[in-house]
C-alpha positions, 0 to 999 in steps of 0.5 A: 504518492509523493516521497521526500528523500533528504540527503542527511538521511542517505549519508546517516543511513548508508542507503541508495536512493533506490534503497530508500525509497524501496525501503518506504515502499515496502513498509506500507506495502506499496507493491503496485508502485514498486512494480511500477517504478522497479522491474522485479529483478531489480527490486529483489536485487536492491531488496537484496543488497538490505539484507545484510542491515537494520532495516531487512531481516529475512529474505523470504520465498516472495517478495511480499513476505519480506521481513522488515524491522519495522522499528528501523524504518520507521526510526528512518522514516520518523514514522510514529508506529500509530500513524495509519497511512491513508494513502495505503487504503486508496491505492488499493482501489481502482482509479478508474473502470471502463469510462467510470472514474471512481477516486483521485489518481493522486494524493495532491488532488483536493478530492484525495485530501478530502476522503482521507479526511473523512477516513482518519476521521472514522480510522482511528486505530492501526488495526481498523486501519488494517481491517479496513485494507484488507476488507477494500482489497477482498471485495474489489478481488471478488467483484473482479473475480465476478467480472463485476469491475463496472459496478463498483461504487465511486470513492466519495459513495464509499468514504460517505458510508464506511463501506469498508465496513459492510465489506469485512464479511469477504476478507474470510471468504477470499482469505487475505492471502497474496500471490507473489508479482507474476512476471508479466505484472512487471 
């Protein structure tokens, strides 16, 4: 994932760099790349130093049911409150299993640009968009929780049928409920 940080957009915001691009994250629910790039503590304490802005309206008991002012940020962003954000679907699935590679490790490889195509073209509302993370995010949660990781299907195979869409029927079954970072994740 890339994030392009203007220097006009720091100083009219008032924001640090790590600020912004924790902002961005949170917004699409990135929480992998922030664990990645943040370690908890400071993610929660640069999430903190939001509080008292625009952009976060309540701290809550986990960091992943922060509050934000979506209008806010994505005035911020100039994100377009219909912009269905691909890359959020991607990241959910795993990269690779065992020796198997089953998608792109980055937005910048061409087989990445080719299945987001082929997404925006099937995705075309925020709420299929949605539907269709949840759907990804409870069928790998419950073929990990089978021990059955190997046999997931390769990306192209899951773009190439609209899997997403047999996999509704687990969002119910595994609920859509997250658990907070655990703190050997960071």
């Amino acid at each position: 994932m890339e994030i392009k940080i203007d220097l006009g957009t720091l100083k009219r915001s008032n924001l640090t760099p790590n600020q912004l691009v924790l902002l961005y994250l949170m917004y699409y629910k990135n929480f992998d790349d922030i664990a990645a790039i943040f370690s908890k503590k400071d993610a929660i304490e640069i999430r903190n130093t939001l509080l008292d802005s625009d952009y976060v309206l309540s701290q809550q008991t986990t960091f992943r049911d922060t509050i934000l002012s979506n209008r806010h940020v994505e005035k911020l962003f100039n994100i377009r409150a219909d912009q269905i954000n691909f890359w959020e679907f991607y990241s959910k699935y795993p990269i690779k299993v065992g020796s198997r590679i089953l998608r792109a490790s980055g937005d910048s490889a061409q087989v990445a640009q080719k299945h987001e195509k082929k997404y925006l073209a099937r995705v075309r509302t925020k709420e299929a968009h949605e539907t269709a993370v949840n759907a990804l995010e409870a069928f790998v949660a419950k073929q990990k929780q089978a021990g059955k990781l190997e046999f997931l299907p390769n990306m192209e195979t899951v773009m190439n049928n609209s899997m997403w869409e047999q996999w509704e029927v687990f969002i119910q079954e595994s609920g859509t409920e997250q658990q907070d970072w655990n703190t050997d994740a960071i």
